[in-house]
C-alpha positions in Angstrom: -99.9 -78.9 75.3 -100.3 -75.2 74.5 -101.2 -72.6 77.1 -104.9 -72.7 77.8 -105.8 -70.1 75.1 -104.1 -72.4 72.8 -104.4 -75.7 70.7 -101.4 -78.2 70.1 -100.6 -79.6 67.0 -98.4 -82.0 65.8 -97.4 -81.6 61.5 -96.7 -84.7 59.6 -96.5 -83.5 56.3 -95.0 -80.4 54.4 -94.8 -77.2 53.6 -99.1 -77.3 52.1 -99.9 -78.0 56.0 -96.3 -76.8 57.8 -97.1 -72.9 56.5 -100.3 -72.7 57.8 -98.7 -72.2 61.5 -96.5 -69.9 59.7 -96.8 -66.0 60.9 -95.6 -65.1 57.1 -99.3 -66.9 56.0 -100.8 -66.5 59.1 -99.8 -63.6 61.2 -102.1 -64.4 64.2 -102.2 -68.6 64.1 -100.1 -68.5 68.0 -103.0 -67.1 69.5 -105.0 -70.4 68.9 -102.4 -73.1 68.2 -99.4 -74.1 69.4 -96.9 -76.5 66.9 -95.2 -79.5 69.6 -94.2 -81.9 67.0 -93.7 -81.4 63.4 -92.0 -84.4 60.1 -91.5 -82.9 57.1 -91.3 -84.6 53.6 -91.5 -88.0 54.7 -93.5 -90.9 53.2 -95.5 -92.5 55.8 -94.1 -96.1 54.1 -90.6 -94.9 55.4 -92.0 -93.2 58.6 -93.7 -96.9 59.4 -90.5 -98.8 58.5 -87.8 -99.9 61.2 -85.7 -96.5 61.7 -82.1 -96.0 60.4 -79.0 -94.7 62.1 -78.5 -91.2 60.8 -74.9 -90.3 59.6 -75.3 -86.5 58.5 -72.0 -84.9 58.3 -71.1 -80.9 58.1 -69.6 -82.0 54.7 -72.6 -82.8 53.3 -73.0 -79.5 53.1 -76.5 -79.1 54.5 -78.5 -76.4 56.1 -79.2 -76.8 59.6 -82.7 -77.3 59.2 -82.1 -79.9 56.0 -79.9 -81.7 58.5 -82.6 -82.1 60.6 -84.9 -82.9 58.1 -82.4 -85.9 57.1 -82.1 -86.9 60.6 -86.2 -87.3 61.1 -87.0 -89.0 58.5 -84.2 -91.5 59.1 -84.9 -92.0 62.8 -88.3 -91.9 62.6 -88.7 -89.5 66.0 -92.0 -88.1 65.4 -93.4 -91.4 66.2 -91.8 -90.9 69.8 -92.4 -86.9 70.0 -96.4 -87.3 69.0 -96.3 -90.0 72.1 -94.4 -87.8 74.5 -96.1 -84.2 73.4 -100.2 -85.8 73.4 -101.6 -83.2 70.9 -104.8 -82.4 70.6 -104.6 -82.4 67.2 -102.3 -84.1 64.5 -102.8 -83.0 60.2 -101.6 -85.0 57.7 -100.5 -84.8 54.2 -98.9 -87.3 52.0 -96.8 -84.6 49.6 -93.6 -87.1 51.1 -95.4 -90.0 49.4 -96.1 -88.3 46.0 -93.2 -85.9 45.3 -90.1 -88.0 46.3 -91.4 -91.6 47.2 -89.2 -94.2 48.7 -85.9 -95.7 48.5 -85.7 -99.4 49.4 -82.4 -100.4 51.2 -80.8 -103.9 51.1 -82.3 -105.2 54.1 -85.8 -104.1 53.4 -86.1 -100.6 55.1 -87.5 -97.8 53.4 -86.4 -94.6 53.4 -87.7 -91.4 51.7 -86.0 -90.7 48.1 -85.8 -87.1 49.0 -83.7 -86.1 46.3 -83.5 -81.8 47.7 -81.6 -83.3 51.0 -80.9 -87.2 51.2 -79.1 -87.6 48.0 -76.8 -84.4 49.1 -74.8 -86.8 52.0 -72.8 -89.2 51.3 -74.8 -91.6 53.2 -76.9 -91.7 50.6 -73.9 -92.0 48.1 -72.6 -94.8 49.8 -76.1 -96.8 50.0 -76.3 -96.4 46.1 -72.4 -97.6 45.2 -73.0 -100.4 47.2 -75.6 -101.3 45.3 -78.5 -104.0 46.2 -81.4 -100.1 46.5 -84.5 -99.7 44.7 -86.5 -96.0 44.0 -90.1 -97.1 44.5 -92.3 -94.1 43.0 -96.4 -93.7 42.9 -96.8 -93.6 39.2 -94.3 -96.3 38.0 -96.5 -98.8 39.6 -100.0 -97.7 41.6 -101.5 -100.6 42.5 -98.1 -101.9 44.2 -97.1 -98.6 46.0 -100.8 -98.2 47.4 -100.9 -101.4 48.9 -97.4 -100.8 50.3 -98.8 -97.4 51.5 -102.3 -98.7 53.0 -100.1 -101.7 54.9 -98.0 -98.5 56.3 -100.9 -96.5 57.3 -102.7 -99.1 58.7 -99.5 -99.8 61.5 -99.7 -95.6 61.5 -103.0 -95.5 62.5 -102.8 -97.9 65.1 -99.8 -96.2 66.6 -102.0 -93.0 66.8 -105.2 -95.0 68.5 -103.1 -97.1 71.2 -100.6 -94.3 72.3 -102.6 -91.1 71.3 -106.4 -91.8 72.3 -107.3 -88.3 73.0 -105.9 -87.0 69.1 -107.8 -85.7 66.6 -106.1 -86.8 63.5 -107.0 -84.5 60.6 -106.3 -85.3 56.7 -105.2 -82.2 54.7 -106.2 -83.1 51.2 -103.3 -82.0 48.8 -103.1 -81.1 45.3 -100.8 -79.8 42.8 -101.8 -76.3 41.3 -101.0 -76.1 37.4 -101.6 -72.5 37.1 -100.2 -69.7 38.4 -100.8 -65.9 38.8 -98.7 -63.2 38.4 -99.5 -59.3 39.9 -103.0 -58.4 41.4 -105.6 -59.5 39.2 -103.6 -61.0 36.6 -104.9 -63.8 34.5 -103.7 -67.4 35.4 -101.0 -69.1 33.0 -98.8 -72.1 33.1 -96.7 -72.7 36.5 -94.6 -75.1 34.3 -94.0 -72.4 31.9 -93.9 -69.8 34.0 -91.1 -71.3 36.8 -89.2 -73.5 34.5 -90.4 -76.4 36.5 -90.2 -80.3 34.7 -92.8 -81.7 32.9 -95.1 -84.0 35.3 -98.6 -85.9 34.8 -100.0 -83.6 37.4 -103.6 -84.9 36.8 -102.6 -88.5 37.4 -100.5 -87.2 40.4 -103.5 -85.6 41.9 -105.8 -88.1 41.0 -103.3 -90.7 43.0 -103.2 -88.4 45.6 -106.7 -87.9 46.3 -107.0 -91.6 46.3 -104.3 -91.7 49.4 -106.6 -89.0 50.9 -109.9 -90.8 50.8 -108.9 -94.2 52.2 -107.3 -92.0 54.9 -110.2 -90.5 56.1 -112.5 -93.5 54.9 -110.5 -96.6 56.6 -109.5 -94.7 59.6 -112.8 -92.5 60.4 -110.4 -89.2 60.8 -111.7 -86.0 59.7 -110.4 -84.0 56.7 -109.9 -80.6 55.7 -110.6 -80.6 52.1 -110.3 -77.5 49.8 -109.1 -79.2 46.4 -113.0 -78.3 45.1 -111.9 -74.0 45.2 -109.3 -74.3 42.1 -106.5 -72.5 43.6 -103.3 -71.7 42.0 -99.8 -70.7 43.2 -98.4 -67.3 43.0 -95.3 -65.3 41.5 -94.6 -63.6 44.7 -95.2 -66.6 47.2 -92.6 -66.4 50.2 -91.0 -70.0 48.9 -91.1 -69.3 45.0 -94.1 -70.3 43.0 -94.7 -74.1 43.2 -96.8 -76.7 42.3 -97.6 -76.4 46.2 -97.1 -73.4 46.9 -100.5 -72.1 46.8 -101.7 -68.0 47.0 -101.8 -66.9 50.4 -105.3 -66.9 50.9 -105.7 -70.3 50.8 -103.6 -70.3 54.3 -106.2 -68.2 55.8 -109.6 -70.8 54.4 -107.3 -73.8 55.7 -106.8 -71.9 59.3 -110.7 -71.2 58.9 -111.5 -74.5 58.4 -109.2 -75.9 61.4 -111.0 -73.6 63.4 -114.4 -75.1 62.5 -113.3 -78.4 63.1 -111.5 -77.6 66.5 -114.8 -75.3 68.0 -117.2 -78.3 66.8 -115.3 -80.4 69.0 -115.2 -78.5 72.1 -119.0 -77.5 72.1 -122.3 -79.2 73.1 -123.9 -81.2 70.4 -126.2 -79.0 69.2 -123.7 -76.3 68.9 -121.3 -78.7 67.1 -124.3 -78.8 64.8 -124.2 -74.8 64.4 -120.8 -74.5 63.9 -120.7 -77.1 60.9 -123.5 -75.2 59.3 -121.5 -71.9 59.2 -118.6 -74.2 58.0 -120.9 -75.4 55.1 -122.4 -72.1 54.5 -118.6 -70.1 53.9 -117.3 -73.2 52.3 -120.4 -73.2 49.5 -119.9 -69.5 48.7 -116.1 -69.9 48.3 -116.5 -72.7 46.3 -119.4 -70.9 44.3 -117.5 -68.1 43.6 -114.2 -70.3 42.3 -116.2 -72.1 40.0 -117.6 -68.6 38.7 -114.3 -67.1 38.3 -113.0 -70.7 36.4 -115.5 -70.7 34.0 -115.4 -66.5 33.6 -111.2 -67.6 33.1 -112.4 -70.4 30.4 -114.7 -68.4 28.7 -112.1 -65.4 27.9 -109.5 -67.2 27.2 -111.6 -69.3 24.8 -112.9 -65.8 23.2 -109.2 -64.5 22.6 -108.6 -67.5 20.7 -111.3 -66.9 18.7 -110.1 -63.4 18.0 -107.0 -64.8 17.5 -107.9 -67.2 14.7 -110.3 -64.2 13.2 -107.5 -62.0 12.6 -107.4 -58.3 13.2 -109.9 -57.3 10.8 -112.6 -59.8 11.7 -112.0 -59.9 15.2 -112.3 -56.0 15.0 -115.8 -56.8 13.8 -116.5 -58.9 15.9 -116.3 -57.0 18.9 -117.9 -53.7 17.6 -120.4 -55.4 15.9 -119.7 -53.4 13.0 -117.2 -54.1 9.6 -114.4 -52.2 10.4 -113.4 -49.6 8.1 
């Protein structure tokens, strides 16, 4: 528990939910919420699964805090640290699931394919020369990793209801941005371009995404924090590098915003539950208002310049004076 000005929270997700109790994104988030328990980067089908013994050595030439990642997702602690550490609230998000998927050992346990840290050990190299593993990822086969997924959450969210009654679990609907922005007021162009980053199917990888998201907060009655609907895009100058979820720092400060909304509306009578949902609704509307503005203000120009473009100089002189240029 946090002190009594204070909220705890327990992370099981990534960096889209983990940065938000960051003081780089949000300078002031300890005054109202204090982090007990926190899994990074795994996929709630390996999280579910029977642990497995760690074996992270120093020559494996991790970072501390890789090491530890390793260590979490193999042991599966956060199942144990969530029981111990109570919180009063606990935010998912399933980046784990759709950025790395799952690696199924020999003997039928999964562990997530996180190919930035597990594949640097040589646990990992020893599991694949032995042969007998399979990579199982969301887009090779949806229908077969969802239902692997839902059977995962459904023992998940059972674990949360028997050991942590008193928990609100909130879903943190992720997406991957396509567009980034460079310098204040500078027009959005391609992340892919513009970071070097592989070619991916990011529409089908949200679209599976938002699937996980909706039976999440549909099967299991949880509530959601949801800002997919406000377009936002990732930035040059982001702390971690632009990303496909690394998104621009405001977004840290609606998503803290929107916690807050959801953590008042629970401590409050009824009818001023009732208020502070309609403030909620009201900030959420303009926001989303003014994205949608600023998208099709974004469409519109670009679709002019390429206009002016296929015009050429003397015609697209015309065009915008409105007069045959001489």
């Amino acid at each position: 528990m946090g002190t009594p000005a204070q909220r705890s929270v327990a992370v099981c997700g990534s960096c889209i939910t983990r940065d938000n109790f960051n003081s780089r994104f949000n300078a002031d988030y300890r005054r109202w919420y204090s982090v007990v328990a926190q899994s990074n980067q795994s996929s709630m089908i390996a999280l579910m699964s029977p642990p497995v013994d760690p074996d992270v050595q120093d020559t494996d030439g991790l970072s501390d805090y890789d090491a530890w990642n390793v260590r979490s997702d193999l042991s599966r602690a956060f199942l144990d640290e969530i029981v111990a550490a109570q919180p009063e609230h606990l935010i998912l998000d399933f980046f784990g699931d759709l950025h790395f998927g799952v690696l199924r050992l020999p003997d039928g346990r999964y562990v997530t394919d996180n190919r930035w840290k597990l594949h640097k050990t040589a646990q990992h190299a020893s599991w694949v020369e032995a042969g007998g593993t399979r990579v199982l990822r969301p887009l090779d086969d949806p229908e077969a990793y969802f239902a692997l997924w839902v059977e995962a959450m459904d023992r998940f969210a059972a674990h949360v209801a028997e050991h942590c009654p008193a928990t609100r679990v909130i879903v943190h609907h992720g997406f991957y941005a396509d567009k980034v922005v460079t310098g204040a007021g500078g027009r959005p162009r391609s992340l892919r371009r513009h970071a070097n980053l592989p070619a991916l199917k990011v529409g089908r990888i949200n679209d599976f995404w938002a699937r996980l998201d909706a039976h999440a907060v549909t099967a299991y009655g949880w509530d959601s924090i949801d800002l997919t609907a406000e377009r936002y895009a990732s930035v040059a100058d982001h702390p971690w590098g632009p990303f496909w979820v690394h998104y621009s720092l405001d977004y840290y400060h609606r998503f803290l915003a929107e916690l807050h909304v959801l953590d008042l509306a629970g401590r409050v009578p009824d009818d001023d539950a009732v208020r502070v949902a309609e403030v909620g609704d009201a900030s959420r509307e303009l926001v989303t208002d003014q994205a949608v503005f600023v998208r099709n203000a974004v469409r519109a120009g670009t679709e002019r310049v390429g206009h002016l473009e296929k015009r050429g100089v003397v015609r697209a002189l015309r065009d915008v004076t409105g007069r045959r240029a001489r």
